[in-house]
BALOBA-1460 file (C-alpha; in Angstrom, 3 decimals):
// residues 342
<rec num="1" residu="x" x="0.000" y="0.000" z="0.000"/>
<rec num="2" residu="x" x="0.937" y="4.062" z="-0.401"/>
<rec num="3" residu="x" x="1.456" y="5.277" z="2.564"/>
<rec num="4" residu="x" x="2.769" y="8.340" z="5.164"/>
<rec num="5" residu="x" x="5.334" y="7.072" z="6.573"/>
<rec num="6" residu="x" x="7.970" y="8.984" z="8.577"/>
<rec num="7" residu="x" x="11.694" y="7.128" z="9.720"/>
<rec num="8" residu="x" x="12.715" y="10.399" z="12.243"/>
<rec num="9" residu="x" x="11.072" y="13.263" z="13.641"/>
<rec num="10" residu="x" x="11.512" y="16.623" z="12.381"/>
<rec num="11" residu="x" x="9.615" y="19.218" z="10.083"/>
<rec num="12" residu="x" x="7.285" y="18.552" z="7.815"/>
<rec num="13" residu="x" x="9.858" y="17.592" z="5.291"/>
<rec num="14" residu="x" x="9.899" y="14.113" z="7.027"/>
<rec num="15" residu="x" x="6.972" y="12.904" z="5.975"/>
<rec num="16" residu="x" x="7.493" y="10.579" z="3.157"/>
<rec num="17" residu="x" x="4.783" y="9.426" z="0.445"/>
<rec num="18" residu="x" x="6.057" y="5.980" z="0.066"/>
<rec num="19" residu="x" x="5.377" y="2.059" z="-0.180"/>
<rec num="20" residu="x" x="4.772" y="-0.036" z="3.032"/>
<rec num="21" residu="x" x="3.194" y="-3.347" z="4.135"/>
<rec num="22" residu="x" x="-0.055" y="-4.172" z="4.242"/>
<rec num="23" residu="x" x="-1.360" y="-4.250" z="7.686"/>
<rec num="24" residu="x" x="-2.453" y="-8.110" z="9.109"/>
<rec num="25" residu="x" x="-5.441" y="-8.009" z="10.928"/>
<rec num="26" residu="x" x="-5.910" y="-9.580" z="14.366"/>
<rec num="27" residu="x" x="-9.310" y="-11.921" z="15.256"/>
<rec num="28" residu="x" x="-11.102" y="-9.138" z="16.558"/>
<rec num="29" residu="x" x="-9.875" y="-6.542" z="13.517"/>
<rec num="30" residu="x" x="-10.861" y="-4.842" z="10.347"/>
<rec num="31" residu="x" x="-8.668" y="-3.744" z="7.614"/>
<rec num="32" residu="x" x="-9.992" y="-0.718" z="6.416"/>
<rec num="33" residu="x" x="-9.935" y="0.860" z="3.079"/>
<rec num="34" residu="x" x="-9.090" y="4.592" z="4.292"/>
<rec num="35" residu="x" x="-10.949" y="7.162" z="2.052"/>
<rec num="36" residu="x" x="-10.231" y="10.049" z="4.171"/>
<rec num="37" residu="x" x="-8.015" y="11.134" z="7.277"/>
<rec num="38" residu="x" x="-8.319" y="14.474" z="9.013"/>
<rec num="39" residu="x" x="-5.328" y="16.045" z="10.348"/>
<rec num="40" residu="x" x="-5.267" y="17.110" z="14.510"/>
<rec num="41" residu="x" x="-2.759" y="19.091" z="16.408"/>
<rec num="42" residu="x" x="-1.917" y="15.305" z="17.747"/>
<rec num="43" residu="x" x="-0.183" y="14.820" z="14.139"/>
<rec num="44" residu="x" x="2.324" y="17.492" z="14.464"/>
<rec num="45" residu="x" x="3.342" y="16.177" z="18.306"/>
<rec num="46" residu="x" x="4.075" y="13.142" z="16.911"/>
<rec num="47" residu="x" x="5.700" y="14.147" z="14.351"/>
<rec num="48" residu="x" x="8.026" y="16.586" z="15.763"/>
<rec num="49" residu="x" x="8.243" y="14.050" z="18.795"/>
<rec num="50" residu="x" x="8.858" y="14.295" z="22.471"/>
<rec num="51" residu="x" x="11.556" y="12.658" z="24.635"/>
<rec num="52" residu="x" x="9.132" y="11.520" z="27.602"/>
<rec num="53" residu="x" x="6.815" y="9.863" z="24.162"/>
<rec num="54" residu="x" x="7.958" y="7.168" z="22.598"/>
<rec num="55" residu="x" x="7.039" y="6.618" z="19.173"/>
<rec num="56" residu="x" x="7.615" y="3.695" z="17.204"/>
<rec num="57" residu="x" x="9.661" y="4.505" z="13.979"/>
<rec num="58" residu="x" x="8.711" y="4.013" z="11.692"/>
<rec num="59" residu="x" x="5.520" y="5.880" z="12.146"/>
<rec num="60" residu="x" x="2.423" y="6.234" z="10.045"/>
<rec num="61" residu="x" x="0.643" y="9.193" z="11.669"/>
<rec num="62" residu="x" x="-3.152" y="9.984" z="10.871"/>
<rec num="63" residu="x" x="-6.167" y="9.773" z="14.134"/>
<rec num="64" residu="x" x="-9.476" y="10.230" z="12.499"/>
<rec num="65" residu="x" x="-10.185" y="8.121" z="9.820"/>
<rec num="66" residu="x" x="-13.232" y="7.165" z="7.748"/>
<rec num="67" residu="x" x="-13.488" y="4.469" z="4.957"/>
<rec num="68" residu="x" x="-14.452" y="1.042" z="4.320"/>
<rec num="69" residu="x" x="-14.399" y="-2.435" z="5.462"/>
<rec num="70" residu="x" x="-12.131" y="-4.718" z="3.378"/>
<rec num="71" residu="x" x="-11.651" y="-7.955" z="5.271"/>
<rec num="72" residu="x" x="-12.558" y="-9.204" z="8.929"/>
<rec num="73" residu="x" x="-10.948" y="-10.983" z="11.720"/>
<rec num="74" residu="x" x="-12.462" y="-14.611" z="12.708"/>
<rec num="75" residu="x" x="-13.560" y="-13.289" z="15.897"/>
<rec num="76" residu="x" x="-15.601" y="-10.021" z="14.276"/>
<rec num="77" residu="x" x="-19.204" y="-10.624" z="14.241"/>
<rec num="78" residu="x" x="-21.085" y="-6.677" z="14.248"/>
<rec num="79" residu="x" x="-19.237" y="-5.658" z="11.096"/>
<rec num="80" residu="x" x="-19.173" y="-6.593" z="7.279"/>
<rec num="81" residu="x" x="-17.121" y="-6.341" z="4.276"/>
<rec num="82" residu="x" x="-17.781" y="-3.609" z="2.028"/>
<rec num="83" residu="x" x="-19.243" y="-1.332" z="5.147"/>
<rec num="84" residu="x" x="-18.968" y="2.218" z="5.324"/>
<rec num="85" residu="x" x="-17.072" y="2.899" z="8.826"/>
<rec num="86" residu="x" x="-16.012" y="5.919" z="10.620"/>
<rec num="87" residu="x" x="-13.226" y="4.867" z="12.960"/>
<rec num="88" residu="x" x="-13.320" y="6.155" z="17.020"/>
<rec num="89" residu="x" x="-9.337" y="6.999" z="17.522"/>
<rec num="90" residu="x" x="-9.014" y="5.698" z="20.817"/>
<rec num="91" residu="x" x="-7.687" y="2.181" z="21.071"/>
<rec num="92" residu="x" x="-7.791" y="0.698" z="24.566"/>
<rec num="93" residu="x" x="-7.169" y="-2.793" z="26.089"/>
<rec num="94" residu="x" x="-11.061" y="-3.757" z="26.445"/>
<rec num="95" residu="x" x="-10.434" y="-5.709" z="29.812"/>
<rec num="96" residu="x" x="-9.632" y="-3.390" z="32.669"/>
<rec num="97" residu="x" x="-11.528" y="-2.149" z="35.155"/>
<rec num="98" residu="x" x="-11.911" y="1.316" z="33.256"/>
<rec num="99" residu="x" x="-12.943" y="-0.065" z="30.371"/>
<rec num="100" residu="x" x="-15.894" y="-2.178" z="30.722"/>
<rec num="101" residu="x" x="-16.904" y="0.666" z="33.235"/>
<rec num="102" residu="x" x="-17.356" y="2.379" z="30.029"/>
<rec num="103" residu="x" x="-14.507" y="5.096" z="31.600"/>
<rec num="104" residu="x" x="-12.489" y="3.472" z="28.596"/>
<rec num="105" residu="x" x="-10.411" y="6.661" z="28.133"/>
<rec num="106" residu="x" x="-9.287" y="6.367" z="31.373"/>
<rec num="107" residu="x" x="-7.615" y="3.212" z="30.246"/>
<rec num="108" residu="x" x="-4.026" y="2.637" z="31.093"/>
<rec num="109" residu="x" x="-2.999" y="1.251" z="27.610"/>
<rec num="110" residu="x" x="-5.371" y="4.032" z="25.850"/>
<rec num="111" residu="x" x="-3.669" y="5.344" z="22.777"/>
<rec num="112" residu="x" x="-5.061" y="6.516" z="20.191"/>
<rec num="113" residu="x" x="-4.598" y="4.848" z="16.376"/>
<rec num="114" residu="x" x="-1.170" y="7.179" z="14.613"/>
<rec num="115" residu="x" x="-0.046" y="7.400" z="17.947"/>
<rec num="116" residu="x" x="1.960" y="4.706" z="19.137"/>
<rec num="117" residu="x" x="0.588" y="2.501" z="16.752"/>
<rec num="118" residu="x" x="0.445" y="3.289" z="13.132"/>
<rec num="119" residu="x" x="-2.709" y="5.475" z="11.968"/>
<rec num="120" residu="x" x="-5.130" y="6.450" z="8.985"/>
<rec num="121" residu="x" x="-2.438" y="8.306" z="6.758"/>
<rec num="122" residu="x" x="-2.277" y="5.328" z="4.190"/>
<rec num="123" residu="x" x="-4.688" y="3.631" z="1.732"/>
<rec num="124" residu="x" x="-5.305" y="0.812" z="4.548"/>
<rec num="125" residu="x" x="-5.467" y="0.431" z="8.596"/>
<rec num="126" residu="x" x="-6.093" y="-1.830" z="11.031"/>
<rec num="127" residu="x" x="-8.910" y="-1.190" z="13.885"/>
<rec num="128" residu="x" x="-10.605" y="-3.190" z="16.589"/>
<rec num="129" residu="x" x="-13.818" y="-4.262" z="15.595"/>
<rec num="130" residu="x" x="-15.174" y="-1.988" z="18.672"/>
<rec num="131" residu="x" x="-13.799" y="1.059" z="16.907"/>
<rec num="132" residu="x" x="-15.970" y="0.698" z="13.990"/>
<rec num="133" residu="x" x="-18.632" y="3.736" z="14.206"/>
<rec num="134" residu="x" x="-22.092" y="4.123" z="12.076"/>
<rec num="135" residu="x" x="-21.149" y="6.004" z="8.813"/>
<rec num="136" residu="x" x="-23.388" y="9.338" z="8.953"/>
<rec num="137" residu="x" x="-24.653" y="8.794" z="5.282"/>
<rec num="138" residu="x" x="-25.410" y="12.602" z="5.312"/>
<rec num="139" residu="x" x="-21.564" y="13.617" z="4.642"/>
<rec num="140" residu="x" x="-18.809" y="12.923" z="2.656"/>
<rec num="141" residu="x" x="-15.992" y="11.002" z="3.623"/>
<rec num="142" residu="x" x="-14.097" y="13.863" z="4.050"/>
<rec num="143" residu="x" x="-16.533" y="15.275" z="6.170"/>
<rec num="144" residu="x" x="-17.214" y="11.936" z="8.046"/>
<rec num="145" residu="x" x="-13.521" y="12.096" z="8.988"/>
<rec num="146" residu="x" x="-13.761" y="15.556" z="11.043"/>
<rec num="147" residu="x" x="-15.856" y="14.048" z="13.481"/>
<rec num="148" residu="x" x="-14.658" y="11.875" z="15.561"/>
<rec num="149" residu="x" x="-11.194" y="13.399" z="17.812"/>
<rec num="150" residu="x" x="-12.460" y="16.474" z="17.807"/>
<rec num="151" residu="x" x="-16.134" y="16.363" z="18.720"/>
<rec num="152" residu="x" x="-15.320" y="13.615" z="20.684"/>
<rec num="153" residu="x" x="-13.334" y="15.559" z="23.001"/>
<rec num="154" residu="x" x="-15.747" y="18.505" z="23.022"/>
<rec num="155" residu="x" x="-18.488" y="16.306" z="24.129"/>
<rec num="156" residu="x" x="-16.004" y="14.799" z="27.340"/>
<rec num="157" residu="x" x="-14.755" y="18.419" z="28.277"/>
<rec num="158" residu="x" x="-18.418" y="20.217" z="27.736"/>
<rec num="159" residu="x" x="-20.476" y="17.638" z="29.406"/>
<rec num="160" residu="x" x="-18.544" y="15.202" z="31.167"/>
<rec num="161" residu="x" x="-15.930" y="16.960" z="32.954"/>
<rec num="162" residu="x" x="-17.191" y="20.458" z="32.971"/>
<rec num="163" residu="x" x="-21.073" y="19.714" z="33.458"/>
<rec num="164" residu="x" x="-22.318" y="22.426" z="31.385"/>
<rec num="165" residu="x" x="-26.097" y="23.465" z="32.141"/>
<rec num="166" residu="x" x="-28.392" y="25.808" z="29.548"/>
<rec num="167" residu="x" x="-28.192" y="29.349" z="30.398"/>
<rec num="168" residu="x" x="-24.525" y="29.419" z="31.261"/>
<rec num="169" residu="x" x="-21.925" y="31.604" z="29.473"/>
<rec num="170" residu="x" x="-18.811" y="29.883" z="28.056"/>
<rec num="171" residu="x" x="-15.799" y="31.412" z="26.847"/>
<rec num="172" residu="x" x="-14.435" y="29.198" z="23.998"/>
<rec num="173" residu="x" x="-10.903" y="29.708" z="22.639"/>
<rec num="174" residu="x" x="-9.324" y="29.275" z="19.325"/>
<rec num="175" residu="x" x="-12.846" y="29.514" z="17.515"/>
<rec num="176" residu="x" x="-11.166" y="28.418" z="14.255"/>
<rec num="177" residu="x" x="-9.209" y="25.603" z="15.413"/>
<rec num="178" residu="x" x="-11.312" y="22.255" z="15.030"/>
<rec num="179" residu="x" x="-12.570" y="21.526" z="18.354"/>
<rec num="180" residu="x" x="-13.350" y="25.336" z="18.912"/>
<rec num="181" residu="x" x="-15.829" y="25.133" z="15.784"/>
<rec num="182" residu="x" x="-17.028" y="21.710" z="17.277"/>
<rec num="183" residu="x" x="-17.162" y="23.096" z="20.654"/>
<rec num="184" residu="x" x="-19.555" y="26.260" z="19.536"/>
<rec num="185" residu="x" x="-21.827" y="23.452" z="17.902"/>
<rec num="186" residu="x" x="-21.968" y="21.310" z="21.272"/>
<rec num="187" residu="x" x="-22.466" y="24.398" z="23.722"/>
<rec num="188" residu="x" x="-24.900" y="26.179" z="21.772"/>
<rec num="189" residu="x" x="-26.881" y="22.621" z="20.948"/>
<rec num="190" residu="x" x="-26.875" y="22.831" z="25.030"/>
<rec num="191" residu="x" x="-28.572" y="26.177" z="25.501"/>
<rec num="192" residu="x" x="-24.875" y="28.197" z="26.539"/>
<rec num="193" residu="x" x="-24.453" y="31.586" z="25.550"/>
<rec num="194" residu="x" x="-20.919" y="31.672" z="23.932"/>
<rec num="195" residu="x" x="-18.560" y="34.120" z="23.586"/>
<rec num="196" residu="x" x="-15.980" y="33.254" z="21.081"/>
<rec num="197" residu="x" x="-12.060" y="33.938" z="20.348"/>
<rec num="198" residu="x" x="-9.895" y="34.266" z="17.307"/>
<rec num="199" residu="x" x="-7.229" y="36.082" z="15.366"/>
<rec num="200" residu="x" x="-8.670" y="37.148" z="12.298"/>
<rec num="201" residu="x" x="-12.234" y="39.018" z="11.405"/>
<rec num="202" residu="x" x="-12.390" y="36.207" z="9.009"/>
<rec num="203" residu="x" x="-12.568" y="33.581" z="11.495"/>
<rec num="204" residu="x" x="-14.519" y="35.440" z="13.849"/>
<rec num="205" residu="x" x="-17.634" y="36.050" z="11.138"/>
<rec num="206" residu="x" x="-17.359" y="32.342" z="10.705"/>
<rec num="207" residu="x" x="-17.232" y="31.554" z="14.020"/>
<rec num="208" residu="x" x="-20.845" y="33.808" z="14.504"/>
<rec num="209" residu="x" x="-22.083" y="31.932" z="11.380"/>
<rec num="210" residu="x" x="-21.859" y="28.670" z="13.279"/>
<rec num="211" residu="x" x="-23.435" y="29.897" z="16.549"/>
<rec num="212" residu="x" x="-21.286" y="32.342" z="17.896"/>
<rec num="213" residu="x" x="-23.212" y="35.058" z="20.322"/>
<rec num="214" residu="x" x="-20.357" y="37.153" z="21.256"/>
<rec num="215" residu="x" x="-16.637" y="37.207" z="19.412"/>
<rec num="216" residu="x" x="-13.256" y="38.402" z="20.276"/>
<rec num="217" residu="x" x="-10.783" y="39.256" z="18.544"/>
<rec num="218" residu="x" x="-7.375" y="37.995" z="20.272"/>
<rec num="219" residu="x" x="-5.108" y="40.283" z="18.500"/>
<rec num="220" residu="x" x="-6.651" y="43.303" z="18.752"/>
<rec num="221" residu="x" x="-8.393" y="42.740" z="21.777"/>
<rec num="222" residu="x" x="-7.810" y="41.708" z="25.764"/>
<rec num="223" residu="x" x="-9.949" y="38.661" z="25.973"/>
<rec num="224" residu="x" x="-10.875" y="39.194" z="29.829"/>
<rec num="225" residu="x" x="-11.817" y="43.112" z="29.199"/>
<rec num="226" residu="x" x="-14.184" y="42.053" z="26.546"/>
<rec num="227" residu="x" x="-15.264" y="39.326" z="28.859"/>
<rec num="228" residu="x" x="-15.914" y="41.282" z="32.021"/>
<rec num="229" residu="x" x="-17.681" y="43.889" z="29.648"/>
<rec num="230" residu="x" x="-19.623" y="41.312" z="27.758"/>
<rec num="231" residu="x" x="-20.868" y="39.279" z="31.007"/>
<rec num="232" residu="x" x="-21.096" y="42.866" z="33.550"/>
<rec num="233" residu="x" x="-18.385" y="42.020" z="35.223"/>
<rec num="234" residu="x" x="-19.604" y="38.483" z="36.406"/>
<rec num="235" residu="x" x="-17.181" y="36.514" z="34.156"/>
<rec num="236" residu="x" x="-18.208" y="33.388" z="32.739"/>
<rec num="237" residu="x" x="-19.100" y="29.885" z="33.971"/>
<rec num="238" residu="x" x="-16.770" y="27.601" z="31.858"/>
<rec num="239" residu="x" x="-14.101" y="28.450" z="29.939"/>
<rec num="240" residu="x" x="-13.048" y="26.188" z="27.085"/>
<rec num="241" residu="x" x="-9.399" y="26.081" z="27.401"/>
<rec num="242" residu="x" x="-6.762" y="24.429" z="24.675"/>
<rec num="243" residu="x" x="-4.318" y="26.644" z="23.786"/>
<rec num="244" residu="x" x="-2.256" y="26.689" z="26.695"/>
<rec num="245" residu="x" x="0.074" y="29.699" z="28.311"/>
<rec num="246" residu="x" x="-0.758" y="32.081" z="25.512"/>
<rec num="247" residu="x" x="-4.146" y="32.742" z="27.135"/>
<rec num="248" residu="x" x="-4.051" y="30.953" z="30.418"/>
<rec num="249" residu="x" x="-3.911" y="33.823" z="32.930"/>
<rec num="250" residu="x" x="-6.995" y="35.753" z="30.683"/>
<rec num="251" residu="x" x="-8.760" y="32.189" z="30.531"/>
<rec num="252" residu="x" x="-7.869" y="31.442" z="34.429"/>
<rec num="253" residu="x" x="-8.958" y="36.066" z="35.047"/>
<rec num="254" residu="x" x="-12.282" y="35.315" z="32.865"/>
<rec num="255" residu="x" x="-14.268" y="32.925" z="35.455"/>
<rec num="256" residu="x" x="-17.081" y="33.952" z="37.142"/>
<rec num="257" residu="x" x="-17.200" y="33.219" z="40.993"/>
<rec num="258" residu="x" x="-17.593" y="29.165" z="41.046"/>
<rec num="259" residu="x" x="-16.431" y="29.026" z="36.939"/>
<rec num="260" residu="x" x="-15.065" y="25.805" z="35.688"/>
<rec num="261" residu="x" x="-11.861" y="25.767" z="33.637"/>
<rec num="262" residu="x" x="-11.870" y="22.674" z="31.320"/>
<rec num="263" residu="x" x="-8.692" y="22.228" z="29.446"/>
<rec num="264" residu="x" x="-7.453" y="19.624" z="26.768"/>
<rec num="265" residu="x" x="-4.361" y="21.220" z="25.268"/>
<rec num="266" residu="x" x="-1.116" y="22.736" z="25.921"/>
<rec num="267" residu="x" x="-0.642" y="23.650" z="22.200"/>
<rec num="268" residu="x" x="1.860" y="27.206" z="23.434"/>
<rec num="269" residu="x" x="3.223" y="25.908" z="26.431"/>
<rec num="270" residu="x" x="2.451" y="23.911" z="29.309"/>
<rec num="271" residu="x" x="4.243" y="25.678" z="32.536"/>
<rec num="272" residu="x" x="0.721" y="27.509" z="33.373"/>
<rec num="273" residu="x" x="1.089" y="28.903" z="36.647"/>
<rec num="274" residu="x" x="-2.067" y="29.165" z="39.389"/>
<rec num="275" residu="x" x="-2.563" y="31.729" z="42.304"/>
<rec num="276" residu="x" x="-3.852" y="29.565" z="44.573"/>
<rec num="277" residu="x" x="-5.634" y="32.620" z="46.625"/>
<rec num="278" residu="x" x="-7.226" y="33.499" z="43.819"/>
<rec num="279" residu="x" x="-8.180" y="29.693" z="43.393"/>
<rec num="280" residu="x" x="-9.674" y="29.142" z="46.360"/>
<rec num="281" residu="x" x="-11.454" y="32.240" z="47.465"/>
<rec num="282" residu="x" x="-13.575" y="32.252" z="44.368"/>
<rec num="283" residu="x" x="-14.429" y="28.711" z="44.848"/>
<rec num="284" residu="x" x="-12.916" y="28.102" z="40.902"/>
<rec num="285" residu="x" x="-12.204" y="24.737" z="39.597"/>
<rec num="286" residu="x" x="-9.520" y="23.504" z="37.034"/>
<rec num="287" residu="x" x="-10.355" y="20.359" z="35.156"/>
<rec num="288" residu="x" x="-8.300" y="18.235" z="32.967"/>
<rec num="289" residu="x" x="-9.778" y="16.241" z="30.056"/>
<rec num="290" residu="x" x="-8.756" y="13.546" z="27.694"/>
<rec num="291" residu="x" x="-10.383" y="12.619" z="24.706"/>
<rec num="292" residu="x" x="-13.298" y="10.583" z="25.337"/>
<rec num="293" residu="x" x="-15.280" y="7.704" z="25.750"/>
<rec num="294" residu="x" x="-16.724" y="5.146" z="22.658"/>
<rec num="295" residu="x" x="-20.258" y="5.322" z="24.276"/>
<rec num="296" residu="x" x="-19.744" y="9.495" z="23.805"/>
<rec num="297" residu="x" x="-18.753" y="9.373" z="20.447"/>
<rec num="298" residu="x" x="-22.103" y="7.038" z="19.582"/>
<rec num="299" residu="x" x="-23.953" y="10.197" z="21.231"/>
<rec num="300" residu="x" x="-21.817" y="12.388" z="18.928"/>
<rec num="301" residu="x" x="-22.965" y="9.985" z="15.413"/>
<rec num="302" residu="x" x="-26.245" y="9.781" z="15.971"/>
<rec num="303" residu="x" x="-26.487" y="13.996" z="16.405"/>
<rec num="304" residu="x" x="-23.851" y="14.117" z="13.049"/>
<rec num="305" residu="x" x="-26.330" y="11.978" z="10.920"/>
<rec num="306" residu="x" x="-29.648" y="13.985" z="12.183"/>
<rec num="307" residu="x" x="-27.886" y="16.618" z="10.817"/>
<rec num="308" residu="x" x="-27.390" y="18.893" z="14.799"/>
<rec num="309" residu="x" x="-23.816" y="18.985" z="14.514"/>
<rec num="310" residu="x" x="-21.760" y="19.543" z="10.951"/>
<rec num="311" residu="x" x="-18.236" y="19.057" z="10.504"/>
<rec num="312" residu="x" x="-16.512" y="22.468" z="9.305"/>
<rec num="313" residu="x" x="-13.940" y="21.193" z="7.061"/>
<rec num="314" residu="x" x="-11.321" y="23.965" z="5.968"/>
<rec num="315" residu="x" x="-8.798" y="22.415" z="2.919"/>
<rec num="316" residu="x" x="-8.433" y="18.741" z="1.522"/>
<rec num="317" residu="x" x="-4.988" y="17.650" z="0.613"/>
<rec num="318" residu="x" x="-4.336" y="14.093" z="-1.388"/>
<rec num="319" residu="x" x="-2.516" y="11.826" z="0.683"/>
<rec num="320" residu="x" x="0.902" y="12.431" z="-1.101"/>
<rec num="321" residu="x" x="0.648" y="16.191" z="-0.132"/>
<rec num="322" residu="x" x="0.479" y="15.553" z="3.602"/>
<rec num="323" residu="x" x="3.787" y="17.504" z="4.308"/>
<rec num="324" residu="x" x="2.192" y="20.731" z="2.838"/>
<rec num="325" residu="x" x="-1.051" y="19.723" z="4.995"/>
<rec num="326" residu="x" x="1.029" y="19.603" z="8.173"/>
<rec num="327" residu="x" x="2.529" y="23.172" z="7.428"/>
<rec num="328" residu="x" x="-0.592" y="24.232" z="6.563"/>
<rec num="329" residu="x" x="-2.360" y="23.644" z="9.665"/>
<rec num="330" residu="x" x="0.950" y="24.643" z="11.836"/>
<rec num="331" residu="x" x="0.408" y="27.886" z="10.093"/>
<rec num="332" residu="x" x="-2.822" y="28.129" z="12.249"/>
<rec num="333" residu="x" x="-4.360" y="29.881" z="9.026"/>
<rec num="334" residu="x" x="-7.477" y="27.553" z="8.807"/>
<rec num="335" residu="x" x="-10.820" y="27.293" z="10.026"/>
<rec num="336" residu="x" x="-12.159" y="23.756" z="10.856"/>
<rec num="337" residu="x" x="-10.239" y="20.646" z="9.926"/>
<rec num="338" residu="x" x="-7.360" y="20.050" z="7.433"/>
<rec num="339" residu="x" x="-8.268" y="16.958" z="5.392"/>
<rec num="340" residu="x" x="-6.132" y="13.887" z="3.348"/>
<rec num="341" residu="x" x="-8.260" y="12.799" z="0.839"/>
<rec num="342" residu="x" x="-7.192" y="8.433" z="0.437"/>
């Protein structure tokens, strides 16, 4: 098969469109015929690699993946050759105590598939059989393969973690990136009143297009000024947090008294720093949040098909131009997701 395939970490330039094996499918696998494989900020980690991470070289990178079924393990008994699949990225070990508590992103082994094992940036990959998702017949395959990292992990942070209830003003960050467009979509489908961040009047209209009440723009703007005039003063009651030490302290200054701070992402810089004073006597709370679970991302399909949410896709690259996808979307120019089209 064609594949991604990288032998070193580096820049861009070390992705390589090139031949490698077929992948051999365990009893309870599918090989999958990828048609599509959107591109997350996950991608460029592991491909410019971190000492504490160690990633398998060489790598075949790629997390959210739709396609179709070519051949099944003996064991695989819900899904069919020739089916039209959307994968769930998460791969865990299906036995621990975590995962059949359906907490299976809690899951010791959890990794996710162009992590530490090779992913959706080639014309085939193997799944578990439980990854297999309905196919949303109401998108492309393109579009089918925005869903599932992204929304995924809005769903966890929004309801799971941060326990967002109707009425309640959210401050979401990095509106263009593409769980801030998924995360408008999930608070506003929730009754929030969201007030919205990004760099460019471009972005920003788009960002109000998709649900938007309130916008700011980062670079021209201070984002907890605009907050404390937007809300009176009060702040908000969640804050949708990603980017990392580039807005930390105004994300961290933007809570209302009692305001939850749900973050995913580190994407400038992970040393955020916490006046515990501050912390304590405002009764805040600062929640972390990691992907999310299979039984979330069936929630997540079966809004996609009905047509609640819609994945915003920016730019589709073929496969052999991944390099110039991955400086494309380190360039932070687009809105939504960055697509390989298989």
């Amino acid at each position: 098969m064609k594949a991604i395939v990288f032998h070193q970490h580096g820049g861009p330039e070390v992705l390589k469109y090139t031949d490698a094996p077929d992948p051999t499918i365990r009893p309870n696998e599918v090989l999958v015929r990828v048609r599509a494989c959107a591109l997350n900020h996950l991608d460029l980690w592991v491909r410019i690699g971190n000492p504490n991470v160690p990633i398998p070289l060489p790598h075949i990178p790629g997390s959210d993946i739709s396609g179709e079924v070519v051949q099944i393990g003996a064991d695989v008994s819900t899904v069919r050759v020739g089916q039209k699949v959307v994968l769930a990225p998460g791969v865990t070990c299906g036995k621990c105590p975590a995962c059949v508590s359906g907490q299976d992103n809690r899951c010791r082994h959890f990794t996710n598939l162009g992590y530490l094992i090779d992913g959706g940036c080639a014309e085939l990959v193997r799944a578990p059989e439980v990854n297999c998702m309905p196919y949303p017949e109401n998108l492309t395959f393109e579009e089918a393969a925005s869903i599932p990292l992204v929304f995924q992990t809005v769903w966890h942070m929004l309801l799971a973690r941060a326990e967002l209830q109707p009425g309640e003003d959210v401050l979401i960050l990095g509106a263009g990136s593409g769980v801030g467009s998924a995360a408008i979509q999930v608070a506003k489908f929730f009754g929030a009143r969201v007030i919205a961040t990004a760099g460019t009047d471009e972005k920003l209209r788009k960002a109000k297009q998709l649900g938007a009440d309130h916008l700011i723009n980062h670079k021209t703007q201070n984002i907890r000024d605009e907050v404390r005039r937007i809300t009176n003063k009060r702040g908000v009651d969640v804050v949708f947090e990603h980017v990392g030490t580039a807005t930390w302290d105004d994300s961290f200054a933007s809570l209302a008294p009692g305001g939850r701070l749900v973050t995913c992402g580190a994407t400038t810089g992970y040393d955020a720093k916490v006046d515990l004073r501050y912390l304590f006597s405002r009764q805040l709370s600062l929640l972390g949040s990691y992907m999310g679970t299979k039984s979330e991302l069936h929630s997540v399909m079966r809004l996609v098909a009905s047509g609640r949410f819609k994945p915003i896709v920016d730019r589709i690259f073929p496969l052999a131009a991944c390099a110039q996808a991955h400086a494309y979307l380190e360039s932070s120019s687009q809105f939504g997701k960055v697509v390989l089209a298989v």
